[in-house]
N, C-alpha and C positions, 0 to 999 in steps of 0.2 A: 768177094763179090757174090760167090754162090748165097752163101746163107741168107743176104741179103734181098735178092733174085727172089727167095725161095717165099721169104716171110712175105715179100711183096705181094708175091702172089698166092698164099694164105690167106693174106687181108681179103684182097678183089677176091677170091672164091668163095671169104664167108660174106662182106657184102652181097653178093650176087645171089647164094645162096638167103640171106635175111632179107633182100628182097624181091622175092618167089616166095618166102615164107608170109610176108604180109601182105604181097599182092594174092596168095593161095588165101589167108585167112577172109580179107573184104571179099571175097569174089563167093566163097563159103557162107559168112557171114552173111552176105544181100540175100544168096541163095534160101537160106536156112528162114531169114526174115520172111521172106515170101510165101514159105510154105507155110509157117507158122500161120502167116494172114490169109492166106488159101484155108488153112482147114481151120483157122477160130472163126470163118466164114460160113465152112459149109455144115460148122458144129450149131454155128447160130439158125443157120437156115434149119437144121435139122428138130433144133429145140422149138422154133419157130412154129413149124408144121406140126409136133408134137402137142403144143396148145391147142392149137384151129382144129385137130381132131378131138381133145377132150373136149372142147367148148360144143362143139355138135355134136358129141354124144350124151354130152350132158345137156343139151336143149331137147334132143331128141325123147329123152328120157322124163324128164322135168318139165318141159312144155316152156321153159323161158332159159335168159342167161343168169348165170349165179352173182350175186352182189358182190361178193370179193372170190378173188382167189383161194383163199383162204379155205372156202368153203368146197371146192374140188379136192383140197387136200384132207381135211378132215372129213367129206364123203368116201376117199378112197380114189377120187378117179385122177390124181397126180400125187409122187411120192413128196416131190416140193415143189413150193411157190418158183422157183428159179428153173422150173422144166422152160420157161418162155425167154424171148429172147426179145426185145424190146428196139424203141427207136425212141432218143429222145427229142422232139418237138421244137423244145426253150431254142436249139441252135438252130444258124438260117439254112444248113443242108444235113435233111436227116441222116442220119448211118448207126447200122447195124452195131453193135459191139455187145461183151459178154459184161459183166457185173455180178459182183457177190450177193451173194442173197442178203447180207445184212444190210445192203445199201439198196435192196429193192422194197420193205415196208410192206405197206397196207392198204390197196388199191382201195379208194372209195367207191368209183363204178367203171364198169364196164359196159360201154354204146356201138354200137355199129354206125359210123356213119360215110357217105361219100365225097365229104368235102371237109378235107384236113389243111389247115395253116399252120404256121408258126405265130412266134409272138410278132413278128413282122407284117404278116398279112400275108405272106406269099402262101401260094395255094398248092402246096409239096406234094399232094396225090391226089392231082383233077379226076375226078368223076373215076376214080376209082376206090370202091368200097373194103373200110378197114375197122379195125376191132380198136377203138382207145380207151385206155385207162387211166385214169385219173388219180391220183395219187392225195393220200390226206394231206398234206404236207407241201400240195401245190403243183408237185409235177406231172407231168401229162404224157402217157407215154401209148405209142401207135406203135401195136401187132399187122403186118402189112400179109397178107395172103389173100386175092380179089377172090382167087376160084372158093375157096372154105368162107370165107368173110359173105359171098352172095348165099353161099346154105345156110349161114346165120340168119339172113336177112327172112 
């Protein structure tokens, strides 16, 4: 009867234990997720800002905006095209997100303006002024900073 007793309760100790082990893991996991999106957030935001100052140093200096990115790197005043952080437009709710350099390309222009839609028509940052860029290849991408974006203007 002992040995039996004993195994029993083996079992129920290592289920019990397996699960605290998986409830520990999701609870870590969600945790872990979050921070992850917490800071590829405030890594964007930070890249974000990092543009809106070379773009006014380089207006400041030059008397206009530069036609591509391109040409702040080969001046010197960004190490790469990918210091910015971008929002893309084509979807009906913008968001922030990072992307590889090889899938950012060759901006055709960059415009200040204060009235951005999507391909829908909605009007995603009324009356407030922002940097877009235009992409050879069709896509259209808004730099959102109103305070740096009005010293463009």
């Amino acid at each position: 009867m002992r040995p039996t007793l004993s195994i029993m309760g083996l079992v129920s100790v290592g289920v019990l234990i397996g699960v605290l082990l998986i409830m520990c893991f999701l609870t870590f996991h969600c945790i872990d997720q979050r921070h992850i999106e917490t800071a590829a957030w405030i890594l964007c935001e930070a890249r974000q800002q990092a543009i809106y100052r070379v773009l006014v140093k380089y207006k400041e200096e030059n008397g206009v905006l530069p036609s591509e990115l391109s040409v702040l790197v080969e001046e010197g005043y960004l190490e790469h095209e990918s210091t910015c952080c971008p929002v893309d437009l084509r979807k009906s709710s913008a968001k922030l997100y990072q992307y590889s350099p090889a899938s950012f390309g060759r901006p055709e222009s960059i415009i200040i303006s204060g009235d951005v839609g999507n391909h829908t028509g909605e009007k995603l940052f009324p009356n407030i002024p922002v940097v877009i860029v235009t992409m050879g290849d069709g896509r259209t991408w808004c730099m959102l900073s109103p305070k740096d974006a009005r010293t463009l203007r």
